[in-house]
GULUM-393909 format. One record per residue (C-alpha): x, y, z; residue number from 1. Coordinates in nm, 2 decimals, padded with zeros to 4 digits, always signed. Example, Ala and Ser with C-alpha at 12.3 -4.5 7.8 and 13.67 -1.06 7.14 Angstrom:
BEGIN
NODE       x       y       z  resi
NODE  +01.23  -00.45  +00.78     1
NODE  +01.37  -00.11  +00.71     2
// end
This chain:
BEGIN
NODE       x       y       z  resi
NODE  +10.43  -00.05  -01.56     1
NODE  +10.38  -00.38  -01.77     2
NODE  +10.70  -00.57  -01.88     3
NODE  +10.68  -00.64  -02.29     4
NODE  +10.45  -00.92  -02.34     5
NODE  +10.69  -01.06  -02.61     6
NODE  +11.03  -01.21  -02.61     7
NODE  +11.22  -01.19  -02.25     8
NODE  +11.58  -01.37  -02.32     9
NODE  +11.79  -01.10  -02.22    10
NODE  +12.07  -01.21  -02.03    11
NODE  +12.46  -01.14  -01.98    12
NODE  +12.67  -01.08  -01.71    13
NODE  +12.80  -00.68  -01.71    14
NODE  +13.11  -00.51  -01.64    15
NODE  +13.15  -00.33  -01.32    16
NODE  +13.39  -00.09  -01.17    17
NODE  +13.45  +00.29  -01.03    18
NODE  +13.63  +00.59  -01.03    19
NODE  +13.75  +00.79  -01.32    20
NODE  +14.12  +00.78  -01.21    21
NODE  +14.12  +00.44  -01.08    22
NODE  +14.29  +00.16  -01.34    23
NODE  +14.16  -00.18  -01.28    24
NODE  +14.38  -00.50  -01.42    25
NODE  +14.10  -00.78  -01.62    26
NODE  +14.44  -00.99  -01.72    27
NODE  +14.64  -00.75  -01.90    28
NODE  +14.38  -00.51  -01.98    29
NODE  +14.37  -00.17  -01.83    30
NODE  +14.01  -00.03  -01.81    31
NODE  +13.95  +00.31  -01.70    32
NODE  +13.61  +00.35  -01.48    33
NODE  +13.39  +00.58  -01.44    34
NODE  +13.29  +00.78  -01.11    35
NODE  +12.92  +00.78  -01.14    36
NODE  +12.65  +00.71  -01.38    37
NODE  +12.59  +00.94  -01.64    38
NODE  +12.29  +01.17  -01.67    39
NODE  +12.02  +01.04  -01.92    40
NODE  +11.79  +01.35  -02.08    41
NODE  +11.52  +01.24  -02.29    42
NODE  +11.48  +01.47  -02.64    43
NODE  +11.27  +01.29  -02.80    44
NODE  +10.96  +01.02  -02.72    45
NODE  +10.73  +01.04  -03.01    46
NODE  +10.45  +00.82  -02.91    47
NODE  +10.40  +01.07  -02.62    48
NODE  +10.55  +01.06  -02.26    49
NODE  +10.84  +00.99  -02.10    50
NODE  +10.81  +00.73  -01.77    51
NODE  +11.00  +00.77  -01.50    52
NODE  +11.34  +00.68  -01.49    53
NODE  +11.35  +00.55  -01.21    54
NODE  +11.03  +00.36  -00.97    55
NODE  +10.72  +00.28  -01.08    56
NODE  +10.55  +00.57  -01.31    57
NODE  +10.24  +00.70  -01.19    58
NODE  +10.10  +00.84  -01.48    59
NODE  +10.05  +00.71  -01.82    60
NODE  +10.39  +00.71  -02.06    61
NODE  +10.48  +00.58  -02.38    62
NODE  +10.90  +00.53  -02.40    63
NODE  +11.14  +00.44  -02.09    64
NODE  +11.47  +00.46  -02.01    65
NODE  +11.43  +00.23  -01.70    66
NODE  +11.69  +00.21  -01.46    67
NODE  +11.54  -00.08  -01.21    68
NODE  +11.28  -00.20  -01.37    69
NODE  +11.19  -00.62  -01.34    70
NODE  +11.36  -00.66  -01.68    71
NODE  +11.68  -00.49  -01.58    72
NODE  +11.95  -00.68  -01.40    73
NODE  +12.13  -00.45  -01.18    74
NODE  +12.41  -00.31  -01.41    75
NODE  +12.18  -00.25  -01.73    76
NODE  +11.94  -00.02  -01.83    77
NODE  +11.60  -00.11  -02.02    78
NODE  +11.45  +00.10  -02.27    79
NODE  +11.13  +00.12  -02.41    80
NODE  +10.93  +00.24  -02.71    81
NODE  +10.54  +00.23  -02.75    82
NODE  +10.43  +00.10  -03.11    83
NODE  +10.10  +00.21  -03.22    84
NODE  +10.09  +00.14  -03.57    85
NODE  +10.28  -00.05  -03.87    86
NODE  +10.32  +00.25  -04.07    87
NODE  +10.49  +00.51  -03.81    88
NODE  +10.84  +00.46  -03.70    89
NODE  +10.81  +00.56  -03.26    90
NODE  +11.13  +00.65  -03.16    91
NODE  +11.29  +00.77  -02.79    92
NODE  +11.63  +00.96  -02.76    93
NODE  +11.82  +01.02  -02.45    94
NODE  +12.16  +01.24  -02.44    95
NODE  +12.46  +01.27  -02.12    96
NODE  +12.75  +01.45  -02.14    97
NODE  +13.08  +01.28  -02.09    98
NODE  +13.24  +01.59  -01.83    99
NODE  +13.57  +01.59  -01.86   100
NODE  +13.56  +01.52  -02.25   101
NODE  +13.76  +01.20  -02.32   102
NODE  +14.00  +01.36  -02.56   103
NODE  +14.31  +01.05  -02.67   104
NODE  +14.43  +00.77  -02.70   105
NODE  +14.10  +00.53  -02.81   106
NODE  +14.02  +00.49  -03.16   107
NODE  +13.70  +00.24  -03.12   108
NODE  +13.36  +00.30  -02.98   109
NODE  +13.20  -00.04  -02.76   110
NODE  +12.90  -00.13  -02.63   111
NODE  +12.73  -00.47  -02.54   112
NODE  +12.32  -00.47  -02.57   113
NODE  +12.06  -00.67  -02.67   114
NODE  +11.74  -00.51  -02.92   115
NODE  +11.40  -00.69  -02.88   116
NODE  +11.03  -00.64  -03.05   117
NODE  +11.13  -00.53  -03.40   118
NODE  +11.40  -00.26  -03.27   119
NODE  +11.65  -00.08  -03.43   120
NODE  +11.91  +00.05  -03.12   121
NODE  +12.16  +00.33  -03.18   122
NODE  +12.50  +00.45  -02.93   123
NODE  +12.65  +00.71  -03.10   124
NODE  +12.94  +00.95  -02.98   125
NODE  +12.95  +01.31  -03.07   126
NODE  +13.34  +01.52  -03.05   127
NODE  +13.13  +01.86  -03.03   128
NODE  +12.78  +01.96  -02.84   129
NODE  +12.51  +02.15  -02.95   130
NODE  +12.43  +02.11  -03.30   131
NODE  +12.35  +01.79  -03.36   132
NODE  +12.39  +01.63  -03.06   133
NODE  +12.11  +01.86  -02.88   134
NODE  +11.86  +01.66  -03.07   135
NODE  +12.02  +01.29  -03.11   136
NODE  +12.14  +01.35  -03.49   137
NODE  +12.25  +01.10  -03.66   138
NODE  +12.41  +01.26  -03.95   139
NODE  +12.68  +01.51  -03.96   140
NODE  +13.06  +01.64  -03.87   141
NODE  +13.04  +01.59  -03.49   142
NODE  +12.90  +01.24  -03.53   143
NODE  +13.26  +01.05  -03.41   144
NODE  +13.14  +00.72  -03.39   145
NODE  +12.77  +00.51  -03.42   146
NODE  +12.71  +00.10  -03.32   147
NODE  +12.38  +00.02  -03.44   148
NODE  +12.14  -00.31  -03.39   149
NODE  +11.86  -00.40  -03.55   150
NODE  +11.69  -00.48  -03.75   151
NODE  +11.89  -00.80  -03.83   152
NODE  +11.96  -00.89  -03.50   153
NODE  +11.68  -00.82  -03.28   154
NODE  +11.66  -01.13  -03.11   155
NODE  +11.68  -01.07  -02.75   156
NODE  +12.08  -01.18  -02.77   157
NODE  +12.35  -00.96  -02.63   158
NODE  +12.59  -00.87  -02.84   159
NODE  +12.91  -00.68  -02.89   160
NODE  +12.98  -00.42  -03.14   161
NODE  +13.31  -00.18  -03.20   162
NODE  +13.26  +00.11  -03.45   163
NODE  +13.59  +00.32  -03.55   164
NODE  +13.63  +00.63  -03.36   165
NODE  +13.73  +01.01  -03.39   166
NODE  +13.80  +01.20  -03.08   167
NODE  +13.72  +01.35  -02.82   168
NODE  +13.39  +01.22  -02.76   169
NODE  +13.20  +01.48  -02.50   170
NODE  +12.83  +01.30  -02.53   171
NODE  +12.66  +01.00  -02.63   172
NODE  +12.29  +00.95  -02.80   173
NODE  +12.12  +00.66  -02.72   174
NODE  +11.81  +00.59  -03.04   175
NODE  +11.56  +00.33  -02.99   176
NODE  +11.35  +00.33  -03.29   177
NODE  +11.04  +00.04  -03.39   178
NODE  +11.07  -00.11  -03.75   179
NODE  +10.69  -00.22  -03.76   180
NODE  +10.71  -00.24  -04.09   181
NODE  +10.90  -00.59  -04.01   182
NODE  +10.65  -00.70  -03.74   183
NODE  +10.41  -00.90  -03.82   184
NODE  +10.14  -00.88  -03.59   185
NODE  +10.30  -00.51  -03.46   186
NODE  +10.47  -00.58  -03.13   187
NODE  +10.31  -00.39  -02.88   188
NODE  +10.64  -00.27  -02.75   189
NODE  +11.00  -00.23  -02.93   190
NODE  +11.20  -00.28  -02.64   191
NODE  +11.64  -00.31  -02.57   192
NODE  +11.91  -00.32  -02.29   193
NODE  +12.26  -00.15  -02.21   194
NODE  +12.50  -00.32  -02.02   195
NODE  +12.78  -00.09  -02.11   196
NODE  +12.96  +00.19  -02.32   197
NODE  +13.34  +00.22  -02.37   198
NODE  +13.61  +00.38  -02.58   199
NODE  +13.92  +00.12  -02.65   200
NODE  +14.22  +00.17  -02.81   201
NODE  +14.26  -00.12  -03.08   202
NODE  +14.67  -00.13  -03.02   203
NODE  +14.68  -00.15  -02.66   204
NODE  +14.32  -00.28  -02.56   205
NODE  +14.30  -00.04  -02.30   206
NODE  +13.93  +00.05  -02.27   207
NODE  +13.77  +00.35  -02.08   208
NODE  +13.42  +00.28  -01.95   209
NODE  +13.21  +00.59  -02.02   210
NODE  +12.88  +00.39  -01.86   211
NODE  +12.80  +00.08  -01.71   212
NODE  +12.45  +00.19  -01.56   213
NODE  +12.53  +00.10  -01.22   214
NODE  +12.29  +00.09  -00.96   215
NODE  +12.28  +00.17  -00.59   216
NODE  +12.26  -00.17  -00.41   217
// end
């Protein structure tokens, strides 16, 4: 597996923390943690394959959700997209369910990434499954939230985002699309990393962490 040949500034320092029940004190904020890492299902990888999520692949693949690879630091998760072409949009989706469904008391969707390579990255929460959340939609009534980078600010740079939020949120979609038609010479990769997804509650700034892509150590 080669790392992207372009730009390689990520860089951040990621939340941490377990157990769904547990309430951890960051000053006066109350952050509710998650047990374990979510399960990640690919649904879509358009140039071709899927890699492996985790280890070296031995096989030839085209998009990544890489959970320890040499660009990840040990709370993030790097994803990848193959670009073959300036006129085709490649795009991977990955769903997980959020079991039990997080059902009050947050009214904003966060997350903290970086987009890379001409990338437009989506998180987005859906309060229903099946429909469109079997297949990563990103239109529709059981959309409750989206955060989007790119293509404005796909320059390697974590950032922050909150998007307003209807609830309960029982799965997230995670869209890594290429813009080639911004790249110029086409990037051979359109590349991003995760540090962290939460629900927070804008009045009390209580935050629940639905995944911080922890890692066994």
């Amino acid at each position: 597996m080669q790392r992207p040949a372009s730009r390689q500034l990520f860089s951040g320092s990621p939340v941490g923390g377990a157990g769904l029940v547990l309430f951890t004190l960051i000053g006066a904020l109350a952050v509710i943690t998650p047990a374990n890492a979510l399960t990640w299902t690919n649904v879509m990888c358009t140039p071709g394959i899927e890699c492996n999520q985790n280890g070296t692949p031995d096989f030839p693949c085209q998009c990544g959700f890489w959970q320890d690879s040499p660009a990840s630091i040990s709370e993030t998760v790097y994803l990848f997209v193959e670009s073959r072409s300036q006129e085709k949009d490649e795009t991977g989706k990955w769903l997980a369910r959020i079991d039990p469904p997080v059902i009050e008391g947050f009214d904003q969707l966060r997350a903290r990434a970086a987009a890379n390579d001409s990338s437009i990255l989506k998180v987005i929460a859906y309060n229903a499954v099946g429909g469109a959340f079997e297949l990563c939609g990103e239109e529709g009534p059981d959309i409750a939230g989206v955060l989007q980078w790119g293509p404005k600010d796909d320059n390697s740079a974590f950032y922050n985002k909150l998007a307003p939020l209807k609830l309960p949120v029982v799965g997230l979609c995670i869209v890594l699309t290429d813009d080639p038609d911004t790249a110029a010479p086409v990037s051979g990769r359109t590349s991003a990393q995760i540090d962290m997804i939460q629900l927070r509650n804008s009045a009390t700034k209580k935050m629940v962490a639905l995944e911080q892509f922890k890692q066994d150590q």
